[in-house]
N, C-alpha and C positions, 0 to 999 in steps of 0.2 A: 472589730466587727468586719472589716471591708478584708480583713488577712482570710478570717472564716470563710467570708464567700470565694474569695482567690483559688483554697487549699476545695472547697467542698466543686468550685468549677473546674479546677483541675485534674481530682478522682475522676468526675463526669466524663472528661475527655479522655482520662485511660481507658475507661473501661466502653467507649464508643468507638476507642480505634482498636482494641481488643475485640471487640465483637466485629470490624471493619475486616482485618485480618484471619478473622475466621473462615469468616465467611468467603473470604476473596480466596483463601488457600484452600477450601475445603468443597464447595457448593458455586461456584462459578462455574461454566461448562468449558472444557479444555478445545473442544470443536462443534464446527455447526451442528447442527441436527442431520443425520443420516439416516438411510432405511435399512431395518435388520435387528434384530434383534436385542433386546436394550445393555444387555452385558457380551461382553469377551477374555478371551482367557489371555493371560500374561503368562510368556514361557518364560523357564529358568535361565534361556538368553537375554530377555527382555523382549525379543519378538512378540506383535501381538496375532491372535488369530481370531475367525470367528470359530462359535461353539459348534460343538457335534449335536446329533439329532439327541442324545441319549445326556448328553448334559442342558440342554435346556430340556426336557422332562423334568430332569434333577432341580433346577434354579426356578420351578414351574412351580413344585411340589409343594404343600401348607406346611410349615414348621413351626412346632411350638418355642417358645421365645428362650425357654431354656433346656431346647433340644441338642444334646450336643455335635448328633451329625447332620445338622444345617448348615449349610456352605457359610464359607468364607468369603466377605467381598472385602475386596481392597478399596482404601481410599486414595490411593498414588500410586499412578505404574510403577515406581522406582522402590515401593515400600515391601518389607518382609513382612511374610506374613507369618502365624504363631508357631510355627516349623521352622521358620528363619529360613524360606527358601524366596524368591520372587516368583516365581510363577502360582497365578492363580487369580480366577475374577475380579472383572472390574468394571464397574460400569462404562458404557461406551465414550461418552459423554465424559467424563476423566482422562482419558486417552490423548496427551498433547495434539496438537496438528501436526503437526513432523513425523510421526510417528504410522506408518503404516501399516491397515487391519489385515492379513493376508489371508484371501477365503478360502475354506476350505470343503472340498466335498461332503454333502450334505449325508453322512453315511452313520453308522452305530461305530460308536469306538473300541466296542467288544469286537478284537481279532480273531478269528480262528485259525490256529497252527495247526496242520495235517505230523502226522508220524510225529509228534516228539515223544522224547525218555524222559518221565517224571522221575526222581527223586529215589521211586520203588520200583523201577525198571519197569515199568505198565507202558504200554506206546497205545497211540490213540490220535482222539482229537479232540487238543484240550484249547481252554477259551481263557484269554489272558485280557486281564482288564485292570488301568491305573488305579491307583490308591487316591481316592479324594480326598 
């Protein structure tokens, strides 16, 4: 009888330092509380930055839960994300403290290029924007 209790206390304690370590690796805050906007983007250096005017619209937006072009957030700067690349949202809050947010002008990420040659030799002014 006193082995049962031993074996049924001891599950108890895996499964309390399993939820201990979830929780500490997953939902602890990496740095204090800062002002700005609650996510930032993780480059494919690992730099981090704040967002563009036109990607918090996007991280703003209602999406349904099995929408497939809903952002990606990350739970770990250092983690790939389903492209296998590191760049890409994270909550600010995740972001270690070592780790510097570099600001950036508050502008639309949609470039405008004057005179290029597209593809079909047409010259113009065409609008180049990242792939999310």
């Amino acid at each position: 009888m006193s082995i049962l209790f031993i074996l049924i206390g001891a599950v108890i304690g895996i499964i309390i330092l399993g939820i201990g370590i979830v929780y500490l690796r997953y939902f602890i805050p990496l740095r204090p509380q800062e002002n700005g906007f609650e996510y930032v983007y993780v480059n494919s250096d690992g730099t981090v930055r704040e967002l563009y005017d036109d990607e918090i619209e996007y991280l703003n937006e209602k999406f349904n839960p099995t929408d497939s072009a809903r952002p990606y957030i990350k739970s770990r700067c250092k983690s790939l994300a389903p492209d296998q690349k590191m760049s890409g949202f994270i909550q600010r809050k995740r972001v270690p403290r070592k780790v510097e947010i570099k600001n950036v002008v508050r502008q639309s990420i949609i470039k405008k290029t004057e005179h290029e040659v597209d593809e079909t030799g047409a010259s113009g002014i065409f609008t180049k924007s990242p792939n999310f």
